[in-house]
C-alpha positions as CSV (number, residue, x, y, z in Angstrom):
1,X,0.0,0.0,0.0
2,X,1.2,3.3,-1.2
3,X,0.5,6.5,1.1
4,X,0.9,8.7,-2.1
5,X,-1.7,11.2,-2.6
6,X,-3.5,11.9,-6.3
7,X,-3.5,15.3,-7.4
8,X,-7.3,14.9,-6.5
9,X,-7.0,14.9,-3.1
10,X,-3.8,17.9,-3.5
11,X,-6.4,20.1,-4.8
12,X,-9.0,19.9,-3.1
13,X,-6.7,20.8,0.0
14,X,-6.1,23.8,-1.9
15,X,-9.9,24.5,-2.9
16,X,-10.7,24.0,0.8
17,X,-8.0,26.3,2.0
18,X,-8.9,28.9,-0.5
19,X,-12.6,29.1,0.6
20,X,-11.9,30.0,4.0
21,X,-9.6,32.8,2.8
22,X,-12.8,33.8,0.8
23,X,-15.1,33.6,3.6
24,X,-12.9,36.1,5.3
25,X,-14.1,36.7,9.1
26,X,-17.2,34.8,8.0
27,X,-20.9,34.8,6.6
28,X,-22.1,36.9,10.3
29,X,-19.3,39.3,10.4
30,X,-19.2,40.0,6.5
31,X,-23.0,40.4,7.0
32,X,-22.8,42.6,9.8
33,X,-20.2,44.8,8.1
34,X,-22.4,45.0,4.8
35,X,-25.1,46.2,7.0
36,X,-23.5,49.6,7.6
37,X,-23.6,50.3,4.1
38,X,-19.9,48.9,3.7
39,X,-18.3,46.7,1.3
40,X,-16.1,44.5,2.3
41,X,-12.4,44.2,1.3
42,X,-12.6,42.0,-1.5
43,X,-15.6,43.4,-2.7
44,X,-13.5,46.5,-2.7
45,X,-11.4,45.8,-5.0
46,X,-13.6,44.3,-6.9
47,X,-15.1,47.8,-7.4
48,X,-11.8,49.5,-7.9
49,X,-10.4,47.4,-10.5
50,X,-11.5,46.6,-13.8
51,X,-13.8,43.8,-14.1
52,X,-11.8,40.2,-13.5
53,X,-8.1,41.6,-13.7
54,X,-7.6,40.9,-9.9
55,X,-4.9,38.2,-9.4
56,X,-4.5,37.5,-5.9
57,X,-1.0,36.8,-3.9
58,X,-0.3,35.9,-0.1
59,X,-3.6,33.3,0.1
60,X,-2.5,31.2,2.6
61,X,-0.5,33.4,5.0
62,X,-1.8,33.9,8.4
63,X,-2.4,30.1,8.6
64,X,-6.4,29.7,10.3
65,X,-6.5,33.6,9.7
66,X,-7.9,34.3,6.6
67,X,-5.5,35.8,4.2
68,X,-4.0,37.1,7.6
69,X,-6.3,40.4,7.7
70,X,-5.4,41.8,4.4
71,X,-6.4,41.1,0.7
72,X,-3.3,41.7,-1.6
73,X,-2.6,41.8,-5.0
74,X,-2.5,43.2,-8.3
75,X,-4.9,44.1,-11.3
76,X,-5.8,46.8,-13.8
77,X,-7.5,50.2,-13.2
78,X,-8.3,51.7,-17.0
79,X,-6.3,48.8,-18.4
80,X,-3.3,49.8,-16.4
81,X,-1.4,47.6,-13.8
82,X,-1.8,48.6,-10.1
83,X,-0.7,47.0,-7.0
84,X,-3.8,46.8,-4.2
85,X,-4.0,46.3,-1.0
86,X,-7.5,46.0,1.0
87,X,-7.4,45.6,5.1
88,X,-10.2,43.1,5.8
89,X,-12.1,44.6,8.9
90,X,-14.0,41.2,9.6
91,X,-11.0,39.4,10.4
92,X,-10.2,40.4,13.6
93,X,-9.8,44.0,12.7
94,X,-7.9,44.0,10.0
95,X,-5.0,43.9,12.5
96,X,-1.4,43.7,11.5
97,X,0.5,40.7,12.0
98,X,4.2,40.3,11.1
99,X,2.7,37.7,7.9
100,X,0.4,40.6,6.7
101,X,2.9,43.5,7.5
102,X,5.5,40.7,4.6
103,X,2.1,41.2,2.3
104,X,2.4,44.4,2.7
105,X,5.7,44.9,2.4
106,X,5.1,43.1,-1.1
107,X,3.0,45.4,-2.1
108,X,5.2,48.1,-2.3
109,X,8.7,46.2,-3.1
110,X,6.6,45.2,-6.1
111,X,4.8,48.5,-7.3
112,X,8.1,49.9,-7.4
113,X,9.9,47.4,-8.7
114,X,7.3,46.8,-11.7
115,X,6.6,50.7,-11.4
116,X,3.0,50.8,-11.4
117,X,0.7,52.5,-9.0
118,X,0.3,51.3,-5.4
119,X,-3.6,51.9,-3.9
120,X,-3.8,51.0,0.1
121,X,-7.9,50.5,1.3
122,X,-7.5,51.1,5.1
123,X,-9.8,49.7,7.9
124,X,-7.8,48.4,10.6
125,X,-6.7,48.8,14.2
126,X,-2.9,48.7,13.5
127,X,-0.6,46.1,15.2
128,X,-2.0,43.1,16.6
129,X,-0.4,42.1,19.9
130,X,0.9,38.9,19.5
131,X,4.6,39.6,20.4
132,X,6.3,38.8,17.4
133,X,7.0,42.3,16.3
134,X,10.2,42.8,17.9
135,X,13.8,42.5,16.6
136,X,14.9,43.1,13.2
137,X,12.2,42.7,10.5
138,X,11.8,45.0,7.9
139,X,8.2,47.0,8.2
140,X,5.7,47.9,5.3
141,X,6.5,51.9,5.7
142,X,9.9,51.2,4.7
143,X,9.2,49.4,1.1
144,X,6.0,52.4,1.1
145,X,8.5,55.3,1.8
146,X,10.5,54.2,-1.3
147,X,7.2,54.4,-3.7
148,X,7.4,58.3,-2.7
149,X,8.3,60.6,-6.1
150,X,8.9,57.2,-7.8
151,X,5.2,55.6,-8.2
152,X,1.4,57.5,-7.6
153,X,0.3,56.3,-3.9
154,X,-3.1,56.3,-2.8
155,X,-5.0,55.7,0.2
156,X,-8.6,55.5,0.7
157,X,-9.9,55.2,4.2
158,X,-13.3,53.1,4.5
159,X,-13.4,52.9,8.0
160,X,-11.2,53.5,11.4
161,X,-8.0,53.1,10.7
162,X,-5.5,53.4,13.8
163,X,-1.8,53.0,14.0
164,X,1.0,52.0,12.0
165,X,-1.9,51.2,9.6
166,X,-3.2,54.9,9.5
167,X,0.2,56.0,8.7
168,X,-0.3,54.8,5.0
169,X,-2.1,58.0,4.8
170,X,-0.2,60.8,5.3
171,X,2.8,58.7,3.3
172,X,0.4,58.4,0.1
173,X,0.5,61.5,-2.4
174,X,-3.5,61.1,-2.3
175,X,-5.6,60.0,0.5
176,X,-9.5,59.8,0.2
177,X,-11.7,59.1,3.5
178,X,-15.4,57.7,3.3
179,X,-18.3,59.3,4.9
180,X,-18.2,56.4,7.5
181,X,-13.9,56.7,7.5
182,X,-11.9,57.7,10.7
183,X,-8.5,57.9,10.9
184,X,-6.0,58.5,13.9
185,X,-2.6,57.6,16.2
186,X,-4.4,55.5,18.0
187,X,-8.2,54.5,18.5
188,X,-10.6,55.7,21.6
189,X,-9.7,53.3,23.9
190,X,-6.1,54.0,23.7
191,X,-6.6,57.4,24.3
192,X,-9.0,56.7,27.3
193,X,-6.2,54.8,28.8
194,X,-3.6,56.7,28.0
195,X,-4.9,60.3,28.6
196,X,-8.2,59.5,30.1
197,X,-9.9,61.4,27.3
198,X,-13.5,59.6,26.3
199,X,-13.8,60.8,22.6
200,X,-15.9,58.8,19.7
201,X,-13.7,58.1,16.9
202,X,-16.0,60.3,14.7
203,X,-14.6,63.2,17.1
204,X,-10.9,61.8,17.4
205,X,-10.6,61.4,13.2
206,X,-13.6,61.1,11.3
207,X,-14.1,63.4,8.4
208,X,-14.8,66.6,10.1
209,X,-11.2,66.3,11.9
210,X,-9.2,64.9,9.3
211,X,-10.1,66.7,6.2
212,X,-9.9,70.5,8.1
213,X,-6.7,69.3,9.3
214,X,-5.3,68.5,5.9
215,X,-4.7,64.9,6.9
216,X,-7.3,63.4,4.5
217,X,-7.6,65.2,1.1
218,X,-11.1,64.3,-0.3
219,X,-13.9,63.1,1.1
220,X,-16.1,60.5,-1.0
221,X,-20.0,59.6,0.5
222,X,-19.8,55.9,0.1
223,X,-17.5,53.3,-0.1
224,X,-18.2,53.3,-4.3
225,X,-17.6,56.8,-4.2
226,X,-14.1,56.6,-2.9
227,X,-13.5,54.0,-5.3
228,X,-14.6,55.6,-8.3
229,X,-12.6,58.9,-7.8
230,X,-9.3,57.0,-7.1
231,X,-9.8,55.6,-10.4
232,X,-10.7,59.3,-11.7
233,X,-7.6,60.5,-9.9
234,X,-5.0,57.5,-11.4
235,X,-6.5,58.7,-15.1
236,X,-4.5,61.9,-15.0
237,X,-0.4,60.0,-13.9
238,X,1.8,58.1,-15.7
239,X,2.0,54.9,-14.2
240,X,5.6,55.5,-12.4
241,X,8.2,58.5,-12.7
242,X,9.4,56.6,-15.6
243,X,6.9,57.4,-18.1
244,X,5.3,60.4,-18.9
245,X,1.6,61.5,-18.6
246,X,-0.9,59.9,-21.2
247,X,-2.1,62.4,-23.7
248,X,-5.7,61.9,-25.0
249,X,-6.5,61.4,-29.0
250,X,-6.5,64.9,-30.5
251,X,-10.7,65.6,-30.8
252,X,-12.7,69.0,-31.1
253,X,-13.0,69.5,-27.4
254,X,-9.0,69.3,-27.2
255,X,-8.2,71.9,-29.8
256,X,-7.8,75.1,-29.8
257,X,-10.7,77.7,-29.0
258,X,-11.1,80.9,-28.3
259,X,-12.4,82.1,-24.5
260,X,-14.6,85.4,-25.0
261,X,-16.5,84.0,-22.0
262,X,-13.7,84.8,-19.4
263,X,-14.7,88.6,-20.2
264,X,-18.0,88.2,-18.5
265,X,-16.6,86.3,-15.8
266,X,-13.3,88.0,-14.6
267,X,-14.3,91.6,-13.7
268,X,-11.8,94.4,-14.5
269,X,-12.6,96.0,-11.4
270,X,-10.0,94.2,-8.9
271,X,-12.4,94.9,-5.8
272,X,-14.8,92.5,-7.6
273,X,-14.7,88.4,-6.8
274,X,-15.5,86.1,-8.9
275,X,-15.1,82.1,-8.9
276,X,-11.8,81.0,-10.1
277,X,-13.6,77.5,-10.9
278,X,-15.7,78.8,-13.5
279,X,-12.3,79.9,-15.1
280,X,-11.2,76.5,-15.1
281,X,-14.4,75.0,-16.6
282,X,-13.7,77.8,-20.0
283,X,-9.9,77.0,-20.2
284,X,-9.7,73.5,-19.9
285,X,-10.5,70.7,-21.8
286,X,-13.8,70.3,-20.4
287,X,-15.8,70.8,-16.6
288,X,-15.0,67.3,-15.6
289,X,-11.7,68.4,-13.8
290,X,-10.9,66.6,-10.6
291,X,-9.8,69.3,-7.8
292,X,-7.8,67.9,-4.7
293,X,-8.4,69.5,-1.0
294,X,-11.0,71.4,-1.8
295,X,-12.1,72.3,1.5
296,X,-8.7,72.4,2.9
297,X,-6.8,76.0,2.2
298,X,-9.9,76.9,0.1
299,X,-7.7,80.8,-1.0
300,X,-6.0,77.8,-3.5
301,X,-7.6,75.6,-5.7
302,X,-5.7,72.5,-6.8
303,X,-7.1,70.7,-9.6
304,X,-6.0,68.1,-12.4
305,X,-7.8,68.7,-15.8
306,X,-6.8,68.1,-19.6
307,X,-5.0,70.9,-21.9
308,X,-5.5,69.7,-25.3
309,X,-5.9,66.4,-23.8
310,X,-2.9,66.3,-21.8
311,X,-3.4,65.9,-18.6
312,X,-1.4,69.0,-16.4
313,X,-1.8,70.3,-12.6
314,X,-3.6,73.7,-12.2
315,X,-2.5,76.1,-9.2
316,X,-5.4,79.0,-9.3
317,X,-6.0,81.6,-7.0
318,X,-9.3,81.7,-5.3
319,X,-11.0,85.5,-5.3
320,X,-13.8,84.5,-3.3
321,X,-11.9,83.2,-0.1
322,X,-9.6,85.9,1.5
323,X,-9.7,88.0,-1.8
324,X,-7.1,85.3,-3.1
325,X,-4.9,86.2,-0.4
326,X,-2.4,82.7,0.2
327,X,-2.8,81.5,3.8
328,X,-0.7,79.0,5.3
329,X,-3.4,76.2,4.4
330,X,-3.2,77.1,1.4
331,X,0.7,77.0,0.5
332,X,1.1,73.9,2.8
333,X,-1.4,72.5,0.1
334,X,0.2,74.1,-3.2
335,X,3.7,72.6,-1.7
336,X,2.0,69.0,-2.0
337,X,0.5,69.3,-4.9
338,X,3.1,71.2,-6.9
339,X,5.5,68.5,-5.8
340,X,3.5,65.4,-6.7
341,X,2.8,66.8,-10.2
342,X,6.5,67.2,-10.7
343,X,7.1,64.1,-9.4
344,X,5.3,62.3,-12.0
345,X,5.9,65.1,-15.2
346,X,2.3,66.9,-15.3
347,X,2.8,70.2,-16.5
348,X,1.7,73.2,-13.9
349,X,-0.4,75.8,-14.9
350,X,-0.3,78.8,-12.5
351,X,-3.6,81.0,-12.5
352,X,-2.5,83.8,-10.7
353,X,-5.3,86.9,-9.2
354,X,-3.7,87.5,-5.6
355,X,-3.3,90.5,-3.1
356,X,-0.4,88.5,-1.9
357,X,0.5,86.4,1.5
358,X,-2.4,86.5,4.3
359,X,-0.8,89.5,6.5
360,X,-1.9,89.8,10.6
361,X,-1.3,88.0,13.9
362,X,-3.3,85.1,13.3
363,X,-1.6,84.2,9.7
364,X,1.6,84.9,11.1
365,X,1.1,82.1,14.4
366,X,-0.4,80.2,11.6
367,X,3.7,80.1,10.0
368,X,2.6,81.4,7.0
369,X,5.9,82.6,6.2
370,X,7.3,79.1,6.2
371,X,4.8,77.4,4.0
372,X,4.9,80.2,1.3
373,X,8.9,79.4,1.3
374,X,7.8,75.8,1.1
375,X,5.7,76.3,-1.8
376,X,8.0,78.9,-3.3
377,X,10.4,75.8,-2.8
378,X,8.5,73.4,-4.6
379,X,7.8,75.4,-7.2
380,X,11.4,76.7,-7.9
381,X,12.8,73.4,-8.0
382,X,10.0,71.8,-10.3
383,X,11.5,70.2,-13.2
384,X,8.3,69.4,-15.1
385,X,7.0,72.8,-17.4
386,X,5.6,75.8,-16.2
387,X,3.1,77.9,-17.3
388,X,1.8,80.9,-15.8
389,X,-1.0,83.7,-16.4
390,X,-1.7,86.8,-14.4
391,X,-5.3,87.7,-14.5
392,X,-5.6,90.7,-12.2
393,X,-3.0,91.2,-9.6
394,X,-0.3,89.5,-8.3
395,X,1.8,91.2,-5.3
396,X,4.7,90.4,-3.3
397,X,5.9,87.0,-2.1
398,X,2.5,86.2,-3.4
399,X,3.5,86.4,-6.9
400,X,6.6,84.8,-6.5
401,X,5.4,81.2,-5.1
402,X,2.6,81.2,-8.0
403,X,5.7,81.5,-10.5
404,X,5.6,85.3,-11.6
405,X,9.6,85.8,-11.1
406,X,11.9,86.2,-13.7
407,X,14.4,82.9,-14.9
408,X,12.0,80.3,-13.0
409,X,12.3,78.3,-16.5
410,X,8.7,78.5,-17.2
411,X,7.4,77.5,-21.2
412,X,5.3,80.2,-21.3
413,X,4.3,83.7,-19.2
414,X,1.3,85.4,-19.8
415,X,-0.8,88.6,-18.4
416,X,-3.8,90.6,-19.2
417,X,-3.8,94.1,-20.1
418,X,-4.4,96.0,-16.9
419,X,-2.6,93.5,-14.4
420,X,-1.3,94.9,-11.4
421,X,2.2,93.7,-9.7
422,X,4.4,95.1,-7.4
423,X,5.5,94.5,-3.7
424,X,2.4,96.0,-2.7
425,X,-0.7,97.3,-4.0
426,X,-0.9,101.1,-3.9
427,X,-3.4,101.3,-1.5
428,X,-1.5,99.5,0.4
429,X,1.7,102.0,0.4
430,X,-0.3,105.0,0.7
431,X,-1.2,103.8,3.5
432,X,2.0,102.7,4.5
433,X,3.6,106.2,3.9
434,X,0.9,108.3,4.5
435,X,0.6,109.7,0.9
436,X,-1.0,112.8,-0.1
437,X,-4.1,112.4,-2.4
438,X,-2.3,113.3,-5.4
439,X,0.7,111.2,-4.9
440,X,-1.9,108.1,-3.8
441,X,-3.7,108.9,-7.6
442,X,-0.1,108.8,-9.1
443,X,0.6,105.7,-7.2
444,X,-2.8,104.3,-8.4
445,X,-2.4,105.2,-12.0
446,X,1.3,103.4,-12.2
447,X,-0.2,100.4,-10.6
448,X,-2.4,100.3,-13.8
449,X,0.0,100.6,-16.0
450,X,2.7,97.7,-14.1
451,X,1.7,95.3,-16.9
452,X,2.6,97.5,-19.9
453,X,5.7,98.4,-18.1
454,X,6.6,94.9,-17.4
455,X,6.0,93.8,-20.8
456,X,8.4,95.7,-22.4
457,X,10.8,94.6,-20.3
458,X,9.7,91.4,-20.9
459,X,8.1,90.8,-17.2
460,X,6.3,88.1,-19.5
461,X,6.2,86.5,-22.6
462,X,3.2,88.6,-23.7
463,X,0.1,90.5,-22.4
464,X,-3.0,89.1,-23.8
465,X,-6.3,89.2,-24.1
466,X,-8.9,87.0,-21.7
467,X,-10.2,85.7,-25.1
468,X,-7.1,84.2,-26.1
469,X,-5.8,82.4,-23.1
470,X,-6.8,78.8,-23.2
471,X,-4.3,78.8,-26.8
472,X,-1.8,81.1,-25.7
473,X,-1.5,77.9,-22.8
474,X,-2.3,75.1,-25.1
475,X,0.4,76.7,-27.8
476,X,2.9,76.8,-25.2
477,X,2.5,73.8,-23.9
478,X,2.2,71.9,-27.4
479,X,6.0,73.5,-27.7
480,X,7.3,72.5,-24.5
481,X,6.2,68.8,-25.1
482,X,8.8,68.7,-27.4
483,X,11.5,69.0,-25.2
484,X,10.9,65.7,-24.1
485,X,12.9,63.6,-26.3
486,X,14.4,61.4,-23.7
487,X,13.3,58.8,-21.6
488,X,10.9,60.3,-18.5
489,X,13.0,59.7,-15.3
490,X,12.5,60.2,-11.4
491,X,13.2,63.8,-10.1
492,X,16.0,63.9,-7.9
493,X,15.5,65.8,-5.3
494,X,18.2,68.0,-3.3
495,X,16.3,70.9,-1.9
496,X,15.2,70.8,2.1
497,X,11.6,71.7,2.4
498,X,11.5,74.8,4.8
């Protein structure tokens, strides 16, 4: 008698191992996670990727555990391979355990090393205490640090997410929160031991703390929400620092056009707001651009859209919030932005209408001296191309971190007729100096004319016309595309962030 097995019976092993990893915590915790209006982690990335490109690594680690807390693998998001991880809240908390912190350590080792994408789906409560963490193991955050500037991270946050976990977040370039999403150092009964605070986690790091904060960047209803717009938000990279951006086909809504509208909507009076978003929806592609933080330093808007169907980063002043005045919010978010675009070669188009840096006691507490010189930063040492236009005003440091200096190697500088620049607005120095009413009209009336002056000294490339903006940006960009006749490659980066 042989003790051999058949295949048979080898398989069916396998089958039977494999459907308790796919019964995750089981049919009464999946249900009772469903129940909130969640899905559950494979049914995640289900909805994330496209339909049956999900191939699945890491099974059978965690031994009785299924798929030890975290579903791992890879598949394609618009035909395009990404690496995905998804926590698995139904199996004991999606806790991390030193076989799921090697999954996810995977994860990253491979995005990089296959340079694709890496998308993280947090709901868990961090490490789980089983003692085996200590001594020298490599951790998850290392292999995810080296994604940074080299593939597009995202994070979307279903549920709580405490701990080493939650620091996925702020380590991602993007990081999207659910309506049901909290995220935090540690959960509420940490803190009631540690501090003796009793806080909900709604109130420690749900939406309404993380997203003012700046933590979280965009909040999405549902789970199906957040997946959707990191699939929206993936359309506009590369899919690693080695490649550059894909460009639509050429069409009629990526030519050129002229923009009469932006007459009606940009007053000439400078005293007058408008909203900078409905400049976007006239100079872009079309109104389906995705903005990032938008209620986080609201005096900036960050968005990415399509310029003749390229995709580029827009950095736009924001009239109706603080007259466009840049607070520290807002150039702590710029900074970000501005550096993950020229991280992965978008083109940045600066929109510039601002008064200049938030002035007073509460901006200056607020540092917002440091994060303009960390936007000014970013936006010096971006590689990628640069485009700027000055619509109204731009003075001061103000000008400078939206790109209006001189030798910033921007493809193309543009004003309107009428712009005023300067270190500060005359108002502002008649004030300052205690001017006479004649000298404050003389003041007033060479404030007008800044933009004719600076144009013949060429302050910019050429003043033009609201009308003719969107091709004055799409000819300049067509142009600098053609610079790139080598292979795209990572930015190295030697600058300290202030």
């Amino acid at each position: 008698m042989t003790n051999a097995r058949t295949w048979d019976e080898t398989l069916t092993d396998l089958d039977r191992r494999r459907v308790r990893v796919q019964a995750m915590g089981g049919p009464e915790r999946v249900a009772k996670h469903r129940g909130k209006g969640k899905l559950d982690a494979r049914s995640r990335i289900e909805h994330l990727l496209d339909p049956g490109t999900f191939q699945e690594f890491g099974t059978l680690v965690g031994g009785e555990v299924a798929a030890d807390a975290i579903v791992a693998g890879s598949g394609l998001i618009h035909g395009a391979p990404v690496m995905v991880g998804a926590e698995d809240f139904t199996t004991l908390a999606g806790s991390i355990a030193p076989g799921s912190n090697s999954k996810r350590y995977r994860l990253a080792e491979l995005a990089v090393r296959n340079r694709v994408p890496l998308v993280m789906l947090l709901e868990g409560a961090g490490f789980r205490p089983t003692g085996d963490h200590y001594g020298r193991t490599p951790t998850d955050l290392l292999a995810q640090a080296r994604c940074s500037g080299r593939v597009p991270m995202v994070t979307g946050v279903l549920g709580a997410s405490a701990g080493h976990g939650a620091l996925v977040a702020p380590v991602a370039d993007f990081a999207i929160m659910s309506r049901q999403g909290a995220i935090f150092t540690a959960g509420p009964p940490v803190v009631k031991v540690s501090t003796g605070e009793d806080v909900s986690k709604e109130d420690l790091g749900g939406p309404d703390v993380a997203v003012p904060s700046g933590l979280i960047h965009n909040l999405g209803e549902t789970d199906e929400a957040v997946l959707e717009e990191i699939r929206r938000y993936l359309s506009y990279f590369p899919p690693s620092a080695w490649s550059y951006p894909p460009s639509a086909p050429p069409s009629e809504a990526t030519g050129p056009r002229a923009t009469p509208e932006l007459l009606g909507l940009i007053s000439r009076d400078n005293r007058r707001t408008y909203d900078m978003r409905t400049v976007l929806d006239v100079v872009f592609d079309d109104t389906d651009w995705f903005e990032v933080q938008p209620d986080f330093g609201e005096a900036i808007i960050c968005a990415l859209a399509h310029l003749g169907g390229h995709p580029v980063a827009v950095v736009a002043n924001q009239p109706q919030v603080l007259a466009g005045s840049i607070d520290a919010d807002a150039a702590d978010k710029a900074a970000h932005f501005i550096t993950v675009a020229d991280s992965f070669h978008l083109p940045i188009v600066f929109l510039a209408d601002n008064p200049g840096m938030l002035p007073g006691s509460e901006s200056e507490q607020a540092g917002v001296l440091r994060s303009g010189a960390r936007m000014f930063v970013a936006q010096t040492t971006a590689t990628t191309m640069k485009l700027h236009v000055t619509l109204r005003k731009a003075y001061g440091f103000g000008s400078m971190v939206m790109s209006l200096i001189s030798f910033d190697n921007q493809v193309g500088t543009f004003a309107y007729p009428g712009a005023t620049m300067g270190a500060m607005s005359a108002a502002a120095l008649s004030n300052a100096s205690n001017a006479e009413q004649d000298l404050a009209a003389s003041l007033r009336e060479m404030e007008l004319q800044a933009s004719y002056h600076s144009a013949q000294h060429m302050g910019f490339d050429e003043l033009i016309n609201p009308g003719e903006t969107r091709n004055a940006l799409l000819l300049s960009l067509q142009r600098g595309l053609y610079a790139r006749q080598a292979a795209a490659e990572p930015v190295v980066r030697a600058a300290i962030m202030p």
